[in-house]
N, C-alpha and C positions, 0 to 999 in steps of 0.2 A: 359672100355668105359662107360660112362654114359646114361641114360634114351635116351636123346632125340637123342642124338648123335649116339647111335644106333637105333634108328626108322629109324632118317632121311637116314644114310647107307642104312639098309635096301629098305626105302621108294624108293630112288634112282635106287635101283635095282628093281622096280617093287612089290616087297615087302609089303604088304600093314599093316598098322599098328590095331592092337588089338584097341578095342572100349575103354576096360579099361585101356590101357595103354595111349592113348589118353587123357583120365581123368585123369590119374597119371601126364599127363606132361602140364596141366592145370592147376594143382596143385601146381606142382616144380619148374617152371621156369618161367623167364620172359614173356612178350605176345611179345616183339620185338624180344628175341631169338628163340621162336616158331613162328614167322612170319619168321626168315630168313631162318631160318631150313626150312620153306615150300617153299620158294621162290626158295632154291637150288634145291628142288626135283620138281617143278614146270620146272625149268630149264632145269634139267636133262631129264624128263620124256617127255615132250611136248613144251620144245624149246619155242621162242619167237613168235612164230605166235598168232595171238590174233582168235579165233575162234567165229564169227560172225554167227548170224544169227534173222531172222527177222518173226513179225505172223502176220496175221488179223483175226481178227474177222468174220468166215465162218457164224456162225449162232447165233445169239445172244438172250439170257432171254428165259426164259419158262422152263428152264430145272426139272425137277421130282425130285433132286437127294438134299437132304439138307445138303451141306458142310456147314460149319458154317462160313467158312469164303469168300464165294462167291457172289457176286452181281447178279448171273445168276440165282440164286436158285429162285423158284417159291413159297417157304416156306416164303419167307422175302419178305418187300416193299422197293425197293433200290431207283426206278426210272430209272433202267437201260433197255435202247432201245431194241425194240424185232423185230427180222425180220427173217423171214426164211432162205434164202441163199442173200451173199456177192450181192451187185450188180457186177453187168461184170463189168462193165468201171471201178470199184473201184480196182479191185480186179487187172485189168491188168495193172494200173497204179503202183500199187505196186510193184507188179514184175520190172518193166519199173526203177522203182528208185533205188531198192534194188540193180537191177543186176549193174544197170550204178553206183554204190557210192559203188560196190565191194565185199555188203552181199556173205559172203557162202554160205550158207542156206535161205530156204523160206517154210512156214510154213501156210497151213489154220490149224485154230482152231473153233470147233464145241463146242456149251454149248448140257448140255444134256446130257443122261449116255451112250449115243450110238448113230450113224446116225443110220437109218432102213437099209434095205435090201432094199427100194425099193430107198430110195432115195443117196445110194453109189453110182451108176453107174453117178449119173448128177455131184457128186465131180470128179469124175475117167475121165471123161471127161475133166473137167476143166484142171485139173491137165495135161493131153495129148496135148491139147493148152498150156500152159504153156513152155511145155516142147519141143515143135516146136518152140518157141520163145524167150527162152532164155536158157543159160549152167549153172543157177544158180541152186543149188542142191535141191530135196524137199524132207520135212517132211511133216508130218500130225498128229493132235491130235484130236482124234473123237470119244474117249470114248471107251468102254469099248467091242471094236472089235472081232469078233470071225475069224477065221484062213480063211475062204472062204472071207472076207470081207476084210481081210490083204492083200490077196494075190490078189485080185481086184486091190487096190492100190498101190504095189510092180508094177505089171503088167501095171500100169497107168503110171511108171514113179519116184515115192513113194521110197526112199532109206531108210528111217529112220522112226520110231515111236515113240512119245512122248507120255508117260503113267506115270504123275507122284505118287508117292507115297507118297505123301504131307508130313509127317510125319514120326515115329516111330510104329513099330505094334505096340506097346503097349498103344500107345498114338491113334493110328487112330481110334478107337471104340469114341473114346471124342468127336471128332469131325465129324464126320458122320455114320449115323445108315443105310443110305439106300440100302448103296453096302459095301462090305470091300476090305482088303485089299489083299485077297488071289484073289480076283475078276481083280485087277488089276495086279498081279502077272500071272493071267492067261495068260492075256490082252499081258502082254511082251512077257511070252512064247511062244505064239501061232505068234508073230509078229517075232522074233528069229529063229522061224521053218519053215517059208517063206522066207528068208534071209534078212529081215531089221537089222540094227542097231535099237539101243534101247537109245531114251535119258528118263531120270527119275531120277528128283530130289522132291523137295517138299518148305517150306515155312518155313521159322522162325520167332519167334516171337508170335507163336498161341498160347504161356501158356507153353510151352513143356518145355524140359531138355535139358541140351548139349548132354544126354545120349542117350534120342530120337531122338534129329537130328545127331547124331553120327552114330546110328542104319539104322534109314533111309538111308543113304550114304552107309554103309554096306550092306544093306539088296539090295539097288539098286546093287551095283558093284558084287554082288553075285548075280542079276537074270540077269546080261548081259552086263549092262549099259554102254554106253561108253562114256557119256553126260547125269551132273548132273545138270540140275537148280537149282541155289540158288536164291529164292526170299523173301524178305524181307515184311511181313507181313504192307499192308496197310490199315490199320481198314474201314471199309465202312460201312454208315450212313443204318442203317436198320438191318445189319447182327448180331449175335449173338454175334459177333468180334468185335462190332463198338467203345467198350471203353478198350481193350488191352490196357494193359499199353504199348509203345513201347521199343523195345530192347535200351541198349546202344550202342553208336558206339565201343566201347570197345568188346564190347560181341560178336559183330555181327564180328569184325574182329578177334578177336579169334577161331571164330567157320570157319571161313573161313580156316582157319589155321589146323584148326584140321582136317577137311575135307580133304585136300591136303593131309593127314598123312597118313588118313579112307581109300582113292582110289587115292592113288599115279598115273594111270594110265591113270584112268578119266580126260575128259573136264571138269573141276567146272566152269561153266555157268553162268555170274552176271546176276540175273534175274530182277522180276517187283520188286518196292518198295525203289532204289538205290537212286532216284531224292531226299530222306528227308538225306542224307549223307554227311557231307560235303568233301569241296576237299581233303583236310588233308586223312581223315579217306577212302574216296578210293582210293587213290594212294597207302596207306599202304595195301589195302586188293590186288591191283591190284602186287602190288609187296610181298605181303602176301601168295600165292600159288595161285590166280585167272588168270586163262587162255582163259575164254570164254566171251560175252556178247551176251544178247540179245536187239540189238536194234531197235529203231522206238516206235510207241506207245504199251501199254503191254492190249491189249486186250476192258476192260473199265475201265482203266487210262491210263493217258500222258504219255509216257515214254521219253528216254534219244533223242539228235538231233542227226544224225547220222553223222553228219560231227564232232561235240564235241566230239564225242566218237572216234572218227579215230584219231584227234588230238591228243585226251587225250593219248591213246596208247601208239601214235608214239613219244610222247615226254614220254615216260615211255623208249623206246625203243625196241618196239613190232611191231611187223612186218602185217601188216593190209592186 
């Protein structure tokens, strides 16, 4: 039996493919026989449901923490809007649309390397409202959490933690000096030992290797993950990022590809940065090993319409 042909066996069975052999089948084979190859285990593993889910913007700009490729950073002049918490009537309309157009998932996201202590409880509330008022499921992404503060929001309602890992360890030192990456390794664990699920993917396209975003997908599905974001590097005007050259759509469907090989098991997530792709190239990634999207707007950029993306699925034949 050949390279790929026993990965994908394997894959199917749960099996998750070596980093380097990954790179080996990069190398050897087609990018359309590595895409079906991932689409069968896509198949097998996590069936045609299309796994939705949706974020806003909890608290916006001023953050401490200098990722290079962020518009929140307080390091860079982006022009990006700064407000302390979501207004209500914004925040419950969301919910209102998300649940009614059939989102799984619902998601505030916090800039900032952490909420405080004093100000979790006014989220945990939110979230409590929320969750009187609709059966749509929540997440939270709020930095860099310790186990009392987890379990606040487990407590609130809170099923899942989003902590992603942007990158590869080896490559994360590149891209931010303020925290690393064993900080947000904590971050999962301590969320894991509450009983959350754990979503954690990261970003492609910041300069890195197939080898770092291979590792990353590894390194995640090895502290828990059961939901990888894949987001596509969208350069923004100020940040250290802002002249990246951008991936090919070649690349980015490959890597997508490889990824399904990495964590067979996992949700691979279409994350921010999809809208520069054209149809062609994501229906290949969508039928390439990609099981999840996140949509509505992706924080501070536009993202995908939510009714386009139920379409798009359903005529893939994915089940929304």
């Amino acid at each position: 039996m050949d390279l790929l042909s026993r990965v994908k066996e394997n894959a199917i069975k749960g099996i998750p493919c070596s980093v380097d052999d990954a790179l080996k089948i990069s190398e050897l084979y087609d990018i359309n026989d590595i895409c079906d190859a991932a689409d069968e285990v896509r198949i097998a593993t996590q069936g045609n449901s299309v796994d939705t889910c949706s974020i806003v913007n909890a608290r916006s700009g001023r953050c401490t923490e200098d990722c290079k490729w962020c518009a929140q950073s307080r390091h860079y002049q982006t022009g990006c809007g700064e407000y302390e918490q979501i207004d209500e009537k914004e925040l419950f309309n969301a919910v209102k649309v998300n649940t009614e157009k059939g989102v799984n998932r619902f998601s505030m996201v916090t800039s900032g390397r952490k909420v405080s202590k004093a100000d979790i409880g006014s989220f945990c509330s939110l979230y409590r409202r929320i969750r009187q008022e609709s059966p749509i499921h929540l997440c939270a992404s709020m930095g860099l959490l310790d186990k009392e503060q987890l379990q606040q929001l487990k407590d609130a309602g809170v099923t899942r933690y989003h902590c992603n890992l942007e990158t590869g360890p080896s490559y994360f030192p590149h891209l931010c000096t303020t925290h690393t990456m064993q900080d947000k390794l904590n971050t999962i664990r301590a969320a894991r030992e509450v009983g959350m699920e754990v979503c954690s993917g990261g970003i492609i396209g910041m300069g890195e290797t197939m080898r770092d975003r291979l590792e990353m997908a590894e390194t995640a599905r090895e502290a828990g993950a059961c939901s990888i974001p894949v987001n596509i590097l969208n350069p923004i005007k100020g940040t250290p990022l802002q002249d990246t050259t951008p991936l090919s759509e070649e690349e980015i469907i490959l890597t997508v590809a490889l990824l399904r090989l990495v964590a067979p098991l996992c949700a691979l997530r279409f994350a921010g940065g999809r809208l520069r792709l054209s149809e062609k190239a994501t229906r290949r990634i969508l039928r390439g090993g990609m099981n999840g999207a996140l949509v509505g707007d992706m924080l501070t950029t536009v993202g995908n319409n939510i009714d386009s993306d139920r379409s798009l699925f359903e005529n893939l034949d994915f089940k929304w």
